[in-house]
PQR file with spaces between the fields and no chain letter, atoms N, CA, C, O and H, PARSE charges and radii, in Angstrom:
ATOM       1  N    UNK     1     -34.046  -20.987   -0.972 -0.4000 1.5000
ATOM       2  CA   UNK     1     -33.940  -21.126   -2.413 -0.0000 2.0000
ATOM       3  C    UNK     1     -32.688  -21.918   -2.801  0.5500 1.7000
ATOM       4  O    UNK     1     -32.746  -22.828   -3.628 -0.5500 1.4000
ATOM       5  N    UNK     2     -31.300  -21.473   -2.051 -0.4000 1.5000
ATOM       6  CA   UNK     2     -29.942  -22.341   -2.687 -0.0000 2.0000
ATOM       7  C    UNK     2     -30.232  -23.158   -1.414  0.5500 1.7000
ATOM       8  O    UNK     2     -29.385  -24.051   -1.421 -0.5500 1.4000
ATOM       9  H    UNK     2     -31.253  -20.734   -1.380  0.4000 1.0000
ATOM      10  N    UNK     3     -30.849  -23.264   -0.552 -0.4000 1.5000
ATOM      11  CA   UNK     3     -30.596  -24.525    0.922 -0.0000 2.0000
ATOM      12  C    UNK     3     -29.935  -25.553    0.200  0.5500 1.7000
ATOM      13  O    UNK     3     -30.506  -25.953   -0.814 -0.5500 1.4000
ATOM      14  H    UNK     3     -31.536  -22.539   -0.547  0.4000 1.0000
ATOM      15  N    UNK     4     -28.624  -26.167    0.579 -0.4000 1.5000
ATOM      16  CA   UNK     4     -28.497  -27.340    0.553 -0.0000 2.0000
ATOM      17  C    UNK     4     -27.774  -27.535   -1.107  0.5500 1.7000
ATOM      18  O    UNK     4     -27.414  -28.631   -1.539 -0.5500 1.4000
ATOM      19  H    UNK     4     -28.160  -25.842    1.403  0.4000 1.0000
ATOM      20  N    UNK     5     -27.675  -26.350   -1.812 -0.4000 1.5000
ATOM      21  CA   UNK     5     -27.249  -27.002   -3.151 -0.0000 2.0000
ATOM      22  C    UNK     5     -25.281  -26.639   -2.814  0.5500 1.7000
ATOM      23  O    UNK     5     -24.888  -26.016   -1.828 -0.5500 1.4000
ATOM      24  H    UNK     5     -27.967  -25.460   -1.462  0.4000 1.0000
ATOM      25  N    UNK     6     -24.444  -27.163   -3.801 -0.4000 1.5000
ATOM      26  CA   UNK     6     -22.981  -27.004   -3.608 -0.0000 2.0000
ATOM      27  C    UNK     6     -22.804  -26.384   -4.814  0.5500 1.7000
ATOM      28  O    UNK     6     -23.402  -26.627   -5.863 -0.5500 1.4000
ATOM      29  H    UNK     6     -24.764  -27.670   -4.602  0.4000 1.0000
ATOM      30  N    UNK     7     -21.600  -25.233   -4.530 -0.4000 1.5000
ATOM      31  CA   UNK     7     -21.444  -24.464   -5.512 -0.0000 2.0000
ATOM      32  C    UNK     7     -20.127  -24.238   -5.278  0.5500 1.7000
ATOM      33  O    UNK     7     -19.567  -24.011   -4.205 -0.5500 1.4000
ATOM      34  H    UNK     7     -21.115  -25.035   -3.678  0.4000 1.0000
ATOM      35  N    UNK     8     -19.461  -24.358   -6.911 -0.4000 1.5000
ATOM      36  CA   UNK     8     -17.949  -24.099   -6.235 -0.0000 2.0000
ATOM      37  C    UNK     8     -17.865  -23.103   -7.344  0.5500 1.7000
ATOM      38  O    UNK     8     -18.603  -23.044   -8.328 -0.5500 1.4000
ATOM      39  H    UNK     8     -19.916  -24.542   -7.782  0.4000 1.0000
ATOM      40  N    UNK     9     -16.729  -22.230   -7.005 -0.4000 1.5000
ATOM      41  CA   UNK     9     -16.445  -21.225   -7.570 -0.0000 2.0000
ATOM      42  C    UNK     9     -15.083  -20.862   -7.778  0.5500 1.7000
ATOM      43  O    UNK     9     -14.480  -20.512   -6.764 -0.5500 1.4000
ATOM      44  H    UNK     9     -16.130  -22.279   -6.206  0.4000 1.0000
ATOM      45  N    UNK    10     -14.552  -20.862   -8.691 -0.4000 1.5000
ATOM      46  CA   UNK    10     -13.523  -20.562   -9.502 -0.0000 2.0000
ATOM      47  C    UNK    10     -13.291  -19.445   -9.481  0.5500 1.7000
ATOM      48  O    UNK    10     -14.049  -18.739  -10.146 -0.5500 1.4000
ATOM      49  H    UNK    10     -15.041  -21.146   -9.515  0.4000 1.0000
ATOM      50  N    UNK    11     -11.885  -18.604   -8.540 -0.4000 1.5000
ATOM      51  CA   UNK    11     -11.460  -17.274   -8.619 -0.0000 2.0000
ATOM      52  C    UNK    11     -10.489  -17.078   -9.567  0.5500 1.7000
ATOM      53  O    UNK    11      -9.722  -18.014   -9.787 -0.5500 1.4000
ATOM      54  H    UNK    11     -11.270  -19.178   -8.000  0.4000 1.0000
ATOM      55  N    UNK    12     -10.322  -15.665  -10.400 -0.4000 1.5000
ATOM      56  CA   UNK    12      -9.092  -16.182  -11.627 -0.0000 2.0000
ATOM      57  C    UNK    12      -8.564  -14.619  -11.292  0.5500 1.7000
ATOM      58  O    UNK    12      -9.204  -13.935  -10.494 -0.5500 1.4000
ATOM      59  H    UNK    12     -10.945  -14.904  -10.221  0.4000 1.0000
ATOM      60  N    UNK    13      -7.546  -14.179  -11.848 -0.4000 1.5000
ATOM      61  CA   UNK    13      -6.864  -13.070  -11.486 -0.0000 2.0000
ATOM      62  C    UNK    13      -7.475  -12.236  -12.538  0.5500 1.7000
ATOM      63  O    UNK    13      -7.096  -12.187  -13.709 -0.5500 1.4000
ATOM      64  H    UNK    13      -7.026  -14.735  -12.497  0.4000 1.0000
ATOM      65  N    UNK    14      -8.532  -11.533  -11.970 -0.4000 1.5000
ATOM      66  CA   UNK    14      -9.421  -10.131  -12.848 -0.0000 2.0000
ATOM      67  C    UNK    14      -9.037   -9.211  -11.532  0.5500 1.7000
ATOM      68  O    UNK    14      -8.176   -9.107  -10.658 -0.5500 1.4000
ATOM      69  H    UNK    14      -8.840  -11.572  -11.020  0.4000 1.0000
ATOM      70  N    UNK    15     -10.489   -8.508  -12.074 -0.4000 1.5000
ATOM      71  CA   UNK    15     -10.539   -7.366  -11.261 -0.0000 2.0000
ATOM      72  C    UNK    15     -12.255   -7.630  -10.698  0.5500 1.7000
ATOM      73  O    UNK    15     -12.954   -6.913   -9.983 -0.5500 1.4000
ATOM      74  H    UNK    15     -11.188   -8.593  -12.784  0.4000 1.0000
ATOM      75  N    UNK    16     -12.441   -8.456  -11.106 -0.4000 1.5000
ATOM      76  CA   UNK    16     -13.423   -9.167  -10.329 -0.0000 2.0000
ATOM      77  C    UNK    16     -14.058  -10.371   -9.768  0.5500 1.7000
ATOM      78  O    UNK    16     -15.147  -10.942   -9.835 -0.5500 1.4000
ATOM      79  H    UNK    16     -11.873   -9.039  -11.687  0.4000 1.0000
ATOM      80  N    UNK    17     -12.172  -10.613   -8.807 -0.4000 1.5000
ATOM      81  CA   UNK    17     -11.955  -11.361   -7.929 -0.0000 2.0000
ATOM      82  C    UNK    17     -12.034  -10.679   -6.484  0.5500 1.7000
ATOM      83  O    UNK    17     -11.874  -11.285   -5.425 -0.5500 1.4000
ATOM      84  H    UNK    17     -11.288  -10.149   -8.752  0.4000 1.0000
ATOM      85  N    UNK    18     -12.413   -8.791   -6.677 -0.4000 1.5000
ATOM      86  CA   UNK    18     -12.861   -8.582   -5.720 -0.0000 2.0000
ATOM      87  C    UNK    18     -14.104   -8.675   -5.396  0.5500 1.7000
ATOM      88  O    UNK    18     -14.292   -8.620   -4.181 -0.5500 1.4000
ATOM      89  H    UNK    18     -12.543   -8.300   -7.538  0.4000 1.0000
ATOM      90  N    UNK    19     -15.353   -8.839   -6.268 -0.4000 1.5000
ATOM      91  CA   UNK    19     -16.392   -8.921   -6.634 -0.0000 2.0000
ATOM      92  C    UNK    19     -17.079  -10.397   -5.813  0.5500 1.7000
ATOM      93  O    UNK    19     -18.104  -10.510   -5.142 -0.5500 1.4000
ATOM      94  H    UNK    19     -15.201   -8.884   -7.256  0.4000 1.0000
ATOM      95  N    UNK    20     -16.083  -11.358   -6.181 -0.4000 1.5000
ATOM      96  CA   UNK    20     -16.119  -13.039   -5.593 -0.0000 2.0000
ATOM      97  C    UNK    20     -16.354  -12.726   -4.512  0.5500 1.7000
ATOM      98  O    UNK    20     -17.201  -13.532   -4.125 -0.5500 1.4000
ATOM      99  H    UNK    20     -15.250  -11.266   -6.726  0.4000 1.0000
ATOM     100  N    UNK    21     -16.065  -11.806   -3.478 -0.4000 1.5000
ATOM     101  CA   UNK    21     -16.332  -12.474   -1.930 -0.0000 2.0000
ATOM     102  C    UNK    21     -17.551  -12.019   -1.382  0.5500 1.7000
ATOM     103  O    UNK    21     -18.057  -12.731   -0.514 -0.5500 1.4000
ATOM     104  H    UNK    21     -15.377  -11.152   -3.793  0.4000 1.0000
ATOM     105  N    UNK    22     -18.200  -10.845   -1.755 -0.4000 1.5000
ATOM     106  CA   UNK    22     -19.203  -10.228   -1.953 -0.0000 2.0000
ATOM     107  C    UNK    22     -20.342  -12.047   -2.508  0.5500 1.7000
ATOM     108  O    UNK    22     -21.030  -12.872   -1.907 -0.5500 1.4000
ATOM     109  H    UNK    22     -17.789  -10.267   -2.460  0.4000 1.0000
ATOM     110  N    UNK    23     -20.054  -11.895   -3.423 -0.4000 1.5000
ATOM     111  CA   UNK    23     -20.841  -13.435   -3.934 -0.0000 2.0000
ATOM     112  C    UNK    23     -21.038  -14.726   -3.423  0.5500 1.7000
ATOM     113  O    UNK    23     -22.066  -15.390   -3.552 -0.5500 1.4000
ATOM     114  H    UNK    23     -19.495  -11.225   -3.912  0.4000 1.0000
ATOM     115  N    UNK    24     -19.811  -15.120   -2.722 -0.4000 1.5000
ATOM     116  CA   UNK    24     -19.540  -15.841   -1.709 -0.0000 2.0000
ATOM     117  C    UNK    24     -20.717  -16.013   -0.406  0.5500 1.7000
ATOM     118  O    UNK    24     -21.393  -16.992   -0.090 -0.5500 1.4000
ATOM     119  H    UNK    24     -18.975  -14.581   -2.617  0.4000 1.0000
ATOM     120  N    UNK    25     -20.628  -14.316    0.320 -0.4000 1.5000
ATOM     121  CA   UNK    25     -21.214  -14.179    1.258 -0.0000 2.0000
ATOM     122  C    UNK    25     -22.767  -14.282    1.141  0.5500 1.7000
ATOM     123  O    UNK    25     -23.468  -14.607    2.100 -0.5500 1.4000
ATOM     124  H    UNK    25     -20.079  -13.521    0.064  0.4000 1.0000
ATOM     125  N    UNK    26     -23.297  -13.961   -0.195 -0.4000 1.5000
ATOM     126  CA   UNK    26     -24.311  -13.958   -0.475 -0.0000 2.0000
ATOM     127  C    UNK    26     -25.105  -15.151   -0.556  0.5500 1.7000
ATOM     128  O    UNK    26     -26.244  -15.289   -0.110 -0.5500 1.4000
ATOM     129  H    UNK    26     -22.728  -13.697   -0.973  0.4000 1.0000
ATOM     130  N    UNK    27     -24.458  -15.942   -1.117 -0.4000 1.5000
ATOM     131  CA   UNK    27     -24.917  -17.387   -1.698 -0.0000 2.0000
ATOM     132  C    UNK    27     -24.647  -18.200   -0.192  0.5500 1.7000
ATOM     133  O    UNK    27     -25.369  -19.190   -0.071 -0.5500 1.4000
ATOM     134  H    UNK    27     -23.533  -15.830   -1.479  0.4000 1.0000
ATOM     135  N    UNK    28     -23.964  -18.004    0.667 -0.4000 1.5000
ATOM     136  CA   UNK    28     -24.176  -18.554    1.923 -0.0000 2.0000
ATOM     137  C    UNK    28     -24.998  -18.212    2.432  0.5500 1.7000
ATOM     138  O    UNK    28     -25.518  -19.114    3.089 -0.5500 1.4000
ATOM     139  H    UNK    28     -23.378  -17.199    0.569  0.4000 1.0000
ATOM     140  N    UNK    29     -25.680  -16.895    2.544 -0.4000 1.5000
ATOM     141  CA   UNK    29     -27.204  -16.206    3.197 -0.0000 2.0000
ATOM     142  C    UNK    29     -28.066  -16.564    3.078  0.5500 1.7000
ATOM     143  O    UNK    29     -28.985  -16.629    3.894 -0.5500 1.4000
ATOM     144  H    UNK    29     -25.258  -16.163    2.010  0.4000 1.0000
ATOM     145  N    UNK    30     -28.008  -17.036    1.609 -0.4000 1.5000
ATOM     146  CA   UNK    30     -29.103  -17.726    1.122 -0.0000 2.0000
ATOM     147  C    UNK    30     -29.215  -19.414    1.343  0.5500 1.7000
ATOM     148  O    UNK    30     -30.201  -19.971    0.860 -0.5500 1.4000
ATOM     149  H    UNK    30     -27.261  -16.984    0.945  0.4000 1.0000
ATOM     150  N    UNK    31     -28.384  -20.080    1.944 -0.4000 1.5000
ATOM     151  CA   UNK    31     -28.263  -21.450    2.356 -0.0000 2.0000
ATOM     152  C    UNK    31     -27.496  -22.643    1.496  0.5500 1.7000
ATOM     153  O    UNK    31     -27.639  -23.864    1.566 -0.5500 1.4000
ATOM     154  H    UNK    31     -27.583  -19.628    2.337  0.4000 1.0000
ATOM     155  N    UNK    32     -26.452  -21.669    0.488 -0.4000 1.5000
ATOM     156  CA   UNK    32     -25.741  -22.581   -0.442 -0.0000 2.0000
ATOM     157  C    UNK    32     -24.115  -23.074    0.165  0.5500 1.7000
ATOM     158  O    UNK    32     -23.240  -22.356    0.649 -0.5500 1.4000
ATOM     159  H    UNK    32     -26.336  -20.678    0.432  0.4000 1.0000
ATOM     160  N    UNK    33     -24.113  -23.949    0.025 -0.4000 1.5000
ATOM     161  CA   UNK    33     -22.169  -23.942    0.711 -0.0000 2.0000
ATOM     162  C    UNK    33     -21.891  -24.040   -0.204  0.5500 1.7000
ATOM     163  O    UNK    33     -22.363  -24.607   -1.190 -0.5500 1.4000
ATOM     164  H    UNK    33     -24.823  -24.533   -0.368  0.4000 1.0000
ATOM     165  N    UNK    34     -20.439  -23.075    0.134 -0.4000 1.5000
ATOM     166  CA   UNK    34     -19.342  -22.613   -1.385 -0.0000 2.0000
ATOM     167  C    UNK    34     -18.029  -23.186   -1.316  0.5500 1.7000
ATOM     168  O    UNK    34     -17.455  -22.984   -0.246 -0.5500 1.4000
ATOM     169  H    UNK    34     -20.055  -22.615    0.934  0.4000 1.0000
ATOM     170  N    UNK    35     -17.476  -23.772   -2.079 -0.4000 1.5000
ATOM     171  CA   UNK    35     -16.015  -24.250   -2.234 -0.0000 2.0000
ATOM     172  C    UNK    35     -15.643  -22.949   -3.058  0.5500 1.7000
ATOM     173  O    UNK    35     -16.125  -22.552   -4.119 -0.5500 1.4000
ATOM     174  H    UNK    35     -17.943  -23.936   -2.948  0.4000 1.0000
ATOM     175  N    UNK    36     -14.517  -22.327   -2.162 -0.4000 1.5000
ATOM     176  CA   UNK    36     -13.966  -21.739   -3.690 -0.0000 2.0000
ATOM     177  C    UNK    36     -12.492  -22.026   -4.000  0.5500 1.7000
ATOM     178  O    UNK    36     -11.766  -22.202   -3.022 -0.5500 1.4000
ATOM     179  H    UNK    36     -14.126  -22.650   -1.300  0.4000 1.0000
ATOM     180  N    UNK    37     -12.101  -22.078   -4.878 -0.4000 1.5000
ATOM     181  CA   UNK    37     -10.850  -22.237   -5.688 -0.0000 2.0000
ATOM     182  C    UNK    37      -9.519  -20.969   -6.131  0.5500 1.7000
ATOM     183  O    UNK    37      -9.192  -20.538   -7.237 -0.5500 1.4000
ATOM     184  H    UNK    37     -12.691  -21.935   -5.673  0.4000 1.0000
ATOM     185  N    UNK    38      -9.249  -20.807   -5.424 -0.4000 1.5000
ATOM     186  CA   UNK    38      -8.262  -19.615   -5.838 -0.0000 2.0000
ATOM     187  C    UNK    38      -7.034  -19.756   -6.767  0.5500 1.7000
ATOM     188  O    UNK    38      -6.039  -20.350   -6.352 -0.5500 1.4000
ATOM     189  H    UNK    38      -9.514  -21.157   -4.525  0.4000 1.0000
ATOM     190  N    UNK    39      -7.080  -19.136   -8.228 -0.4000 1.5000
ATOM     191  CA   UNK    39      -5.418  -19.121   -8.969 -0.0000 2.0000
ATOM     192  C    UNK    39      -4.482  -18.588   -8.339  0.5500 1.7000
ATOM     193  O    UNK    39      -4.536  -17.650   -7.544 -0.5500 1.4000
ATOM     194  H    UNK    39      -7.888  -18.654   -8.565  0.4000 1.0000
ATOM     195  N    UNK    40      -3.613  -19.177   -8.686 -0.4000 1.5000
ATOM     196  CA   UNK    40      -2.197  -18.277   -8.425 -0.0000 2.0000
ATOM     197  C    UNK    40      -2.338  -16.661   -8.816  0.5500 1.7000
ATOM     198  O    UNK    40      -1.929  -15.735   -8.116 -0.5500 1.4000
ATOM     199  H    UNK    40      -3.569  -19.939   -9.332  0.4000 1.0000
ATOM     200  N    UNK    41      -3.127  -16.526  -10.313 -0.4000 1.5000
ATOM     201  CA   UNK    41      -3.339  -14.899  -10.569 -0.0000 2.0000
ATOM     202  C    UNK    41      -3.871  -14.219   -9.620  0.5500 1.7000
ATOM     203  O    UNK    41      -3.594  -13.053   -9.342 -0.5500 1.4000
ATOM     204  H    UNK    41      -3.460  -17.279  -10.881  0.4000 1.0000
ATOM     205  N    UNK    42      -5.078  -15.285   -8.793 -0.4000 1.5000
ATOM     206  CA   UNK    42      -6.092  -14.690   -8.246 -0.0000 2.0000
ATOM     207  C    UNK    42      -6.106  -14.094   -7.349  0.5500 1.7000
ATOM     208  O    UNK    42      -6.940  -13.293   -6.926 -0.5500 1.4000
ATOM     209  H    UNK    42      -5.303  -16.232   -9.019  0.4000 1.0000
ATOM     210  N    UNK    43      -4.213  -14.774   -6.571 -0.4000 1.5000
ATOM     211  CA   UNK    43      -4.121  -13.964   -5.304 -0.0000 2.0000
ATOM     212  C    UNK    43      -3.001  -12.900   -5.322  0.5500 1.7000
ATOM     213  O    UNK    43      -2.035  -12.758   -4.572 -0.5500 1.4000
ATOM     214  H    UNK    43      -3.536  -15.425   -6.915  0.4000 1.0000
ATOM     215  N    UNK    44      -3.642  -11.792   -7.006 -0.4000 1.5000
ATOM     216  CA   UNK    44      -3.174  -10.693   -6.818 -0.0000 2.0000
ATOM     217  C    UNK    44      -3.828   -9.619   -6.187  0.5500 1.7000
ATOM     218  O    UNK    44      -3.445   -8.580   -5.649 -0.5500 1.4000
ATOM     219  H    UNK    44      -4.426  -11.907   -7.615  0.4000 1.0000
ATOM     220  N    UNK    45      -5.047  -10.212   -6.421 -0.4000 1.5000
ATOM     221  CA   UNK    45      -6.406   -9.304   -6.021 -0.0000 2.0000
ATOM     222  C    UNK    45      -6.964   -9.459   -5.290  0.5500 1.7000
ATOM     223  O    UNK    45      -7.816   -8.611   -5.024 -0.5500 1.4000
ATOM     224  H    UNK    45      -5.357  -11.056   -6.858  0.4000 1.0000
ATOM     225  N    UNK    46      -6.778  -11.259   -4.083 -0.4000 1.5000
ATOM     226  CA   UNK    46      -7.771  -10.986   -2.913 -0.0000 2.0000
ATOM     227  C    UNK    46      -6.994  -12.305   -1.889  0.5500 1.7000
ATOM     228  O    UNK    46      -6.430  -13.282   -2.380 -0.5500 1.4000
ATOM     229  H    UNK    46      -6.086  -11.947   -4.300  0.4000 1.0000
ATOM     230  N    UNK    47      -7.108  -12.090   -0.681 -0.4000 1.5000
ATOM     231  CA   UNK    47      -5.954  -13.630   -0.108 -0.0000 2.0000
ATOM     232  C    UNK    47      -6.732  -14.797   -0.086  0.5500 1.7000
ATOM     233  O    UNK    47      -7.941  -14.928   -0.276 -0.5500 1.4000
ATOM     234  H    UNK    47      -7.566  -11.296   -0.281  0.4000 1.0000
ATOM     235  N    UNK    48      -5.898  -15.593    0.163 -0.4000 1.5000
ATOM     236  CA   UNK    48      -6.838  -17.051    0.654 -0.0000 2.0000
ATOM     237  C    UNK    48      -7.781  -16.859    1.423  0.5500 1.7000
ATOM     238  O    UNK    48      -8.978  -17.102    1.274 -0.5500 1.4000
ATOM     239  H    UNK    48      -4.915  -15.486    0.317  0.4000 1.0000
ATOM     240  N    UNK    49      -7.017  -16.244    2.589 -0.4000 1.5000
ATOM     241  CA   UNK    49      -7.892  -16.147    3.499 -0.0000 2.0000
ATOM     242  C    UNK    49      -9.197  -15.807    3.942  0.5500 1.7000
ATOM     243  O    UNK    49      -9.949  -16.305    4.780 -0.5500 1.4000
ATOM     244  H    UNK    49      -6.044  -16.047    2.710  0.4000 1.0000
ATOM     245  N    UNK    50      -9.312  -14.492    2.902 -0.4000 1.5000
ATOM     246  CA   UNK    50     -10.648  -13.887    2.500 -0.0000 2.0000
ATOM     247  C    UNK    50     -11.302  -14.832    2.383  0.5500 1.7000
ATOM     248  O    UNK    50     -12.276  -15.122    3.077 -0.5500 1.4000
ATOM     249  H    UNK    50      -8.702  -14.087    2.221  0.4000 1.0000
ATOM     250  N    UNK    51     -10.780  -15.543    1.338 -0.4000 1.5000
ATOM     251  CA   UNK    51     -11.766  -16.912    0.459 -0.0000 2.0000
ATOM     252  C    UNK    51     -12.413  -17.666    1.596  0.5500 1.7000
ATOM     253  O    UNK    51     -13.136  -18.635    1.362 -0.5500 1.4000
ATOM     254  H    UNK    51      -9.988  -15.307    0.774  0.4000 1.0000
């Protein structure tokens, strides 16, 4: 269904920037590649690395 589409995603400092990686993983299962973008806020709530 996502095969092949690009999706980037914008992390911002919520509380559901823990929520993002969960979403992440998903949308790759399904065959989408994800860029994501992390704020400075964002890495109160989850690391780069996660990303």
């Amino acid at each position: 269904m996502l095969h092949g589409k690009r999706i980037l995603l914008v992390i911002g400092g919520g509380i559901a920037a823990y929520k993002s990686l969960e979403l992440i993983r998903r949308l790759q299962d399904r065959g989408a590649r994800v860029r994501a973008i992390l704020t400075k806020a964002g890495t109160e709530f989850v690391t780069p690395l996660s990303v």
